[in-house]
C-alpha positions as CSV (number, residue, x, y, z in Angstrom):
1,X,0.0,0.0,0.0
2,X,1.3,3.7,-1.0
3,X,1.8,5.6,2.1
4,X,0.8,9.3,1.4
5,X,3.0,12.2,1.4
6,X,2.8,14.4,4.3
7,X,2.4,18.0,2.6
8,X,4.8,20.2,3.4
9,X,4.7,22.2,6.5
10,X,3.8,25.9,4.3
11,X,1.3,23.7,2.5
12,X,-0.2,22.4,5.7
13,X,-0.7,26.0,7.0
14,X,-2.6,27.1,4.0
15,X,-5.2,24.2,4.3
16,X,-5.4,24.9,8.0
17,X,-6.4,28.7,7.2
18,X,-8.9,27.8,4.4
19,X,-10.4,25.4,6.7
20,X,-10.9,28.3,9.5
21,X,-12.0,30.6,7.3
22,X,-14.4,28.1,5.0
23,X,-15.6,25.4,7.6
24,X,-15.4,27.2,10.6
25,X,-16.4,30.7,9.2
26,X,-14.0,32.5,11.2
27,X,-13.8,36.6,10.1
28,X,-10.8,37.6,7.8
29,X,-9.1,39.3,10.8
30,X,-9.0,36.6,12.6
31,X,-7.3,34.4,9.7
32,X,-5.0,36.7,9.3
33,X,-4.1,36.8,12.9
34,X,-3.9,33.0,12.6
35,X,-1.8,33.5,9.8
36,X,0.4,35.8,11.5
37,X,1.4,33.2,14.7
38,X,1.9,30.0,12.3
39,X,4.3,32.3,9.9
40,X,6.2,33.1,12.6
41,X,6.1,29.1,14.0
42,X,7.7,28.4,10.5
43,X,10.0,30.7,10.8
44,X,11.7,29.9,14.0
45,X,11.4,26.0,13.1
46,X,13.4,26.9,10.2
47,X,16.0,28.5,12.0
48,X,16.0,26.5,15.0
49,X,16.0,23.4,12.1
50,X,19.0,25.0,10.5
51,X,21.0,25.1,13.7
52,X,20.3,22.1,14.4
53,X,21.5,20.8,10.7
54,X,24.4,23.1,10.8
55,X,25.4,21.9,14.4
56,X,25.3,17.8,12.7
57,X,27.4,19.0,9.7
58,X,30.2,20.1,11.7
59,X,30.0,17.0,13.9
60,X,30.2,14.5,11.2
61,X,33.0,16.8,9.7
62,X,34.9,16.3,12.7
63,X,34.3,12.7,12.9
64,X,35.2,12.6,8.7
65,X,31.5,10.8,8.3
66,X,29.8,12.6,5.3
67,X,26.4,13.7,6.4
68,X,23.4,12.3,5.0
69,X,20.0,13.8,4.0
70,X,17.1,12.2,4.8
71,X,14.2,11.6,2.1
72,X,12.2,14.5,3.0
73,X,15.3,16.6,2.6
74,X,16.1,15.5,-0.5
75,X,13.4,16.3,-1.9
76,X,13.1,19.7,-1.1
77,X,15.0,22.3,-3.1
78,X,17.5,24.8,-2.3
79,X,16.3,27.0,0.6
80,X,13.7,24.8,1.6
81,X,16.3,21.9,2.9
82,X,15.8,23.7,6.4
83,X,12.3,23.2,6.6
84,X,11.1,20.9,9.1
85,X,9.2,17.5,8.4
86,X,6.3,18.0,10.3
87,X,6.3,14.5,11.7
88,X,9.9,15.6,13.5
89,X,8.4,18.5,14.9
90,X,8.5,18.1,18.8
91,X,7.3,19.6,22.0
92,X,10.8,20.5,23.3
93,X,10.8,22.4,19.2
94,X,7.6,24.8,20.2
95,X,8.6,25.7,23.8
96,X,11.7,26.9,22.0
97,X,9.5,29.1,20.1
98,X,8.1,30.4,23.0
99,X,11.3,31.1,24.6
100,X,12.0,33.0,21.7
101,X,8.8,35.4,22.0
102,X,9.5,35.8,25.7
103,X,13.5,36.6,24.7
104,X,11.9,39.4,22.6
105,X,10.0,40.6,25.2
106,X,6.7,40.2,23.5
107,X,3.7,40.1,25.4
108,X,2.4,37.7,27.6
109,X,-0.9,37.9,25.5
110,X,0.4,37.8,22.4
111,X,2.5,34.8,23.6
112,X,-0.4,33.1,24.4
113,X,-2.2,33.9,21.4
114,X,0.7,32.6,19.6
115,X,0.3,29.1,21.6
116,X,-3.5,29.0,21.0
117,X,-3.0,28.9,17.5
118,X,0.0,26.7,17.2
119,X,-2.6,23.7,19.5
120,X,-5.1,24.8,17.1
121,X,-2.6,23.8,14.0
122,X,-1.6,21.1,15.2
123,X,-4.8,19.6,16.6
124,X,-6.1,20.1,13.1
125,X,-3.3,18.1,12.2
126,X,-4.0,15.2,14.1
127,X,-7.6,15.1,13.7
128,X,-7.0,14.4,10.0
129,X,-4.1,12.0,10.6
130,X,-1.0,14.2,8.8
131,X,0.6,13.1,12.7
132,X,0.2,10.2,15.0
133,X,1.0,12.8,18.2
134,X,0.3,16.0,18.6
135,X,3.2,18.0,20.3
136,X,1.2,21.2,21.2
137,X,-1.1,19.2,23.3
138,X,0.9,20.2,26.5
139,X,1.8,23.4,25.7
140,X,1.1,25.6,28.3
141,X,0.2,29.3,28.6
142,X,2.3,31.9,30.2
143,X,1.6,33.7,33.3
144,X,-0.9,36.8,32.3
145,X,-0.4,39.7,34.4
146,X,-3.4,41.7,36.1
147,X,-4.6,44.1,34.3
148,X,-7.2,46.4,35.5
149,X,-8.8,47.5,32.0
150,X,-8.9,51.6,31.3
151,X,-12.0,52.8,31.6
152,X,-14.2,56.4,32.1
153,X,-15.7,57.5,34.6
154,X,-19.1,59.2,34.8
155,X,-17.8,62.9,34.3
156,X,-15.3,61.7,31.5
157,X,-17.6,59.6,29.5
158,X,-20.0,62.6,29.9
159,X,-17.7,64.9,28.6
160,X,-16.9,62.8,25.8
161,X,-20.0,62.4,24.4
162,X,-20.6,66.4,25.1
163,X,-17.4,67.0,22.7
164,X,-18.8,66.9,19.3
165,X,-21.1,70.0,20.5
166,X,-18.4,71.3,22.3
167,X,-15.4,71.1,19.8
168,X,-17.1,70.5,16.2
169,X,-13.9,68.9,14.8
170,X,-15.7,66.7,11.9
171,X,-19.7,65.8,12.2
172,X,-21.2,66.5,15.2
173,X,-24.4,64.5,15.2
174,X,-22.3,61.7,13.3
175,X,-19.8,61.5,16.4
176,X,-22.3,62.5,18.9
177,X,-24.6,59.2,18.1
178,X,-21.2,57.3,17.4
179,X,-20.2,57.7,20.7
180,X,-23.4,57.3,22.7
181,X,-23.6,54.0,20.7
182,X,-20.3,52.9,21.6
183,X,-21.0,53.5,25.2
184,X,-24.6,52.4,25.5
185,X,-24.1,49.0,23.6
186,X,-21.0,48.0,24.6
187,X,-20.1,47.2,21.0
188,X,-16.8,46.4,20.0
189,X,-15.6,48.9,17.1
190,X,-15.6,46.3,14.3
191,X,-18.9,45.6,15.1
192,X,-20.2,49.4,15.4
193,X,-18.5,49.5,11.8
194,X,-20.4,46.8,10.2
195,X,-23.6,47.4,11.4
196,X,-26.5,47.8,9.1
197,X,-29.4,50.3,9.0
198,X,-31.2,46.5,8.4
199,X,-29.8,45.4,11.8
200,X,-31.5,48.2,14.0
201,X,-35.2,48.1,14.9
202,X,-37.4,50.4,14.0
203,X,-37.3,52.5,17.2
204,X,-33.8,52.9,17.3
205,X,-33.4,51.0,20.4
206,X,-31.6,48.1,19.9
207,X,-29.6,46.3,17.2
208,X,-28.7,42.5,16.3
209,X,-24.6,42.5,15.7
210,X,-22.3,39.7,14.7
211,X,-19.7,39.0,17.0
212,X,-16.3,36.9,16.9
213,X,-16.8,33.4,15.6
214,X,-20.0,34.8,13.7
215,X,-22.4,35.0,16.5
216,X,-25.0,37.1,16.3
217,X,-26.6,38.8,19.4
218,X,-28.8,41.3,20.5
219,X,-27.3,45.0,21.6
220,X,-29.1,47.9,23.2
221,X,-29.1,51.8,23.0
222,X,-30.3,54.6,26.3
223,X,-32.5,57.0,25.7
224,X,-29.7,59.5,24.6
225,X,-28.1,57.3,22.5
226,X,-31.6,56.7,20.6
227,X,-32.2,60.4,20.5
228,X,-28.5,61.1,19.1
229,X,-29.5,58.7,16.7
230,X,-32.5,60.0,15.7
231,X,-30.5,63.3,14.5
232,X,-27.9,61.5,12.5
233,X,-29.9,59.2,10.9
234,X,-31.8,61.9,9.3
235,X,-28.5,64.1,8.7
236,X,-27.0,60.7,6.9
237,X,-30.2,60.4,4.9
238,X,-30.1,63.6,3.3
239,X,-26.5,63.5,2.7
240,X,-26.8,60.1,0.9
241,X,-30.0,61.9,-1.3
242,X,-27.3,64.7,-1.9
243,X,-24.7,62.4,-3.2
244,X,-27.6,60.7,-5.6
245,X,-29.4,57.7,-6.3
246,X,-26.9,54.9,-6.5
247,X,-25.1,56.3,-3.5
248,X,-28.3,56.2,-1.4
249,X,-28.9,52.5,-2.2
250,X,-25.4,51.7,-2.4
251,X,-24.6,52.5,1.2
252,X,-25.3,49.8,4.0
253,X,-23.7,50.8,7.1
254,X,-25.4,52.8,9.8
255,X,-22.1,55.0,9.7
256,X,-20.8,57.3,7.1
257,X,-17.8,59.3,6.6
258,X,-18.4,62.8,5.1
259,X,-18.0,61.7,1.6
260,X,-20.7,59.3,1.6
261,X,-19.2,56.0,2.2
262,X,-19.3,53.1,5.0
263,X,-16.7,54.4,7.8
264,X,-14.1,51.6,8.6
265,X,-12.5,50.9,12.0
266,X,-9.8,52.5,11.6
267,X,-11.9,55.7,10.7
268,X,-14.0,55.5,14.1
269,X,-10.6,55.3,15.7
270,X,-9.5,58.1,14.4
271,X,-12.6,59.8,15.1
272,X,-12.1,59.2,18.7
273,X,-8.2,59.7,18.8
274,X,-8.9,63.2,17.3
275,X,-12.1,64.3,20.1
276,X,-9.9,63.0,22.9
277,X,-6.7,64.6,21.6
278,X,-5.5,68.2,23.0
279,X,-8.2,69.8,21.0
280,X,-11.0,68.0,22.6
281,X,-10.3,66.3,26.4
282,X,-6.9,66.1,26.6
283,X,-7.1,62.1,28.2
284,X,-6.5,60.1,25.1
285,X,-9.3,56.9,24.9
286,X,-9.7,54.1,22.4
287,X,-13.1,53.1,21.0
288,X,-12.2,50.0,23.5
289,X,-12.6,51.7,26.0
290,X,-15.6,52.9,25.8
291,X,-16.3,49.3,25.8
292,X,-14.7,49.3,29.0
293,X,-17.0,51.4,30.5
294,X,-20.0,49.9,29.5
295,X,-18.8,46.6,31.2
296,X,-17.7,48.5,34.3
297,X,-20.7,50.3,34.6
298,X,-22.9,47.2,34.3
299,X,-21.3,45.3,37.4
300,X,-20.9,48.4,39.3
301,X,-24.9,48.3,38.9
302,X,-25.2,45.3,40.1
303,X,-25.8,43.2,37.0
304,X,-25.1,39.2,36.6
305,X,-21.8,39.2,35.3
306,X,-23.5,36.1,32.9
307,X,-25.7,39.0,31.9
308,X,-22.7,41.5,30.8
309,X,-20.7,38.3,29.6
310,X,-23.9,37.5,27.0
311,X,-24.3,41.9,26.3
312,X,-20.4,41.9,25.3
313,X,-20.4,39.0,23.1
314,X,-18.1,37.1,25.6
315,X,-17.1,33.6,24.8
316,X,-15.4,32.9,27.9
317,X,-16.5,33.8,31.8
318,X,-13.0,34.9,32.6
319,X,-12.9,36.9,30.0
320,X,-15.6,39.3,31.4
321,X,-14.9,38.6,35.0
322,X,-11.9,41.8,34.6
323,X,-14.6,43.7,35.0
324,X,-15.6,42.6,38.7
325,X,-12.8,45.5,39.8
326,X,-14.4,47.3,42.8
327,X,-11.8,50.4,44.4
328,X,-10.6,49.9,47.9
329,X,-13.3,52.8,48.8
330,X,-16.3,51.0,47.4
331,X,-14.8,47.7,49.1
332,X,-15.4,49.6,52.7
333,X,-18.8,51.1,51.6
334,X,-19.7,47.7,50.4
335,X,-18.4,46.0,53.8
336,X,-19.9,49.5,56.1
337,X,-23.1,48.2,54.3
338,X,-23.1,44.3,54.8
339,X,-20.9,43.4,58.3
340,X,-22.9,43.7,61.5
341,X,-19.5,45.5,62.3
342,X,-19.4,47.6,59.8
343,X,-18.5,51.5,60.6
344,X,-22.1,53.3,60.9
345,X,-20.3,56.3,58.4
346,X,-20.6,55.1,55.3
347,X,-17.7,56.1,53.0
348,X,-18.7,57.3,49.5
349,X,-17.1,55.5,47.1
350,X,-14.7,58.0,44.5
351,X,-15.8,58.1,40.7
């Protein structure tokens, strides 16, 4: 029986990609991130394969022993004689990758990032037999340090959402409802960007999104965001009637640039660099972290944290459970409140 050829590694990659972005459905960002990691996997095996190649020459020089190739070597051309077979590849191999990363002083989460999709490689490996044993399955993660995320507080995010009255830099009812939305839904900005005027009901007050992994879930807007809205939609109506008929049907997105067209990402992130930059707030934000304080707001409320987890699109419990950070003051209001103990004064907690 003819055994088959295990593709080579570069080959193996781009299966692995069309099969996330095909089978799975996974968004084009996040192939490309995938992309990214395994790249940079197939890199460092090369070199560390090289070494090791390199390291055996000169032994078997020494020794007066010609060195010998083995099949899969020989039948790869030229530069490609340091690529690894992937059946060689070992566990010892990608914990040398990591080291690496960490020698580079990379982050801890993009070094785990990097391990995720390495097991996700080579599990996909295994599952359709290109390996007998998998040598990502006991790759572990790195320590993460504890973050507290950035996030407003009621004064700032008030202010910011005053700015595009305050300091009309661009479009003032465009930025105005852009940033109530951002706050109120909790969206993340590649969501915001992609939502359609289809997606939002008829009131204004709530919108069906599609998340990471493609899931689709339900967002909602407060009372000023839905009255923000209510301006720009009819500002963005008339400029789309301005720009003519084909433009008017043409456009999707509940978001517009001045010129008529969807507005990206990377646009709303400039739109929020610009209103928190010296000419508008002075405290630089992110669109993220607006997203931030949504999250922060909710469980300062006193909402389920299963609640926000399902409002932010959250596929993991941990993920959302950042937001459970409580100051020392509202710790001791909290514990004034609750112990039988507790001081009768009741310390306010600071914004």
């Amino acid at each position: 029986m003819k055994i088959k050829r295990t593709p080579l590694l570069q080959d193996l990659i781009e299966e692995f990609l069309a099969w996330q972005g095909g089978v799975r459905g996974l968004s084009p960002h996040s192939v490309t991130a995938y992309r990214n990691d395994l790249d940079m996997m197939r890199t460092m095996l090369i070199r560390l394969n090289s070494s090791a190649q390199k390291a055996l020459v000169q032994k078997e020089s020494a020794q007066k022993v010609p060195a010998q190739k083995t099949p899969a070597e020989s039948a790869l051309p030229g530069s490609a004689l340091a690529e690894p077979a992937l059946a060689s590849i070992t566990g010892e191999n990608l914990r040398s990758c990591i080291g690496m990363l960490s020698r580079e002083n990379r982050a801890a989460s993009s070094i785990n990032r990097f391990s995720a999709s390495v097991r996700n490689f080579f599990a996909y490996c295994r599952r359709f037999e290109y390996i007998k044993i998998d040598p990502a399955a006991d790759l572990k993660n790195v320590k993460m340090p504890v973050r507290v995320p950035k996030f407003m507080n009621a004064a700032e995010i008030d202010e910011m959402c005053a700015q595009p009255a305050k300091a009309p830099l661009l479009w003032e009812a465009r930025d105005r409802a852009l940033f109530e939305a951002l706050y109120s839904s909790g969206c993340r900005v590649s969501e915001l960007a992609e939502l359609k005027m289809s997606d939002i009901s008829a009131r204004l007050d709530s919108a069906l999104v599609r998340g990471k992994g493609g899931k689709d879930r339900r967002v909602f807007f407060s009372k000023e965001a839905v009255q923000s809205l209510k301006v720009y939609v009819g500002e963005r109506e008339q400029r789309l009637r301005e720009k003519g008929k084909e433009a008017y049907k043409g456009v999707q997105t509940l978001f517009i640039n001045r010129n008529g067209t969807n507005l990206s990402a990377r646009g709303i992130r400039f739109i929020v660099s610009r209103y928190s930059s010296l000419e508008g707030t002075k405290r630089h934000v992110s669109p993220h972290t607006f997203r931030h304080t949504f999250a922060t707001a909710m469980i300062r409320a006193g909402a389920d944290i299963r609640s926000v987890q399902e409002m932010l699109g959250h596929s993991s419990l941990s993920t959302t459970q950042r937001y459970t950070h409580i100051t020392s003051a509202e710790l001791r209001a909290l514990y004034n409140r609750a112990h039988p103990h507790g001081s009768k004064t009741e310390t306010k907690p600071k914004d």
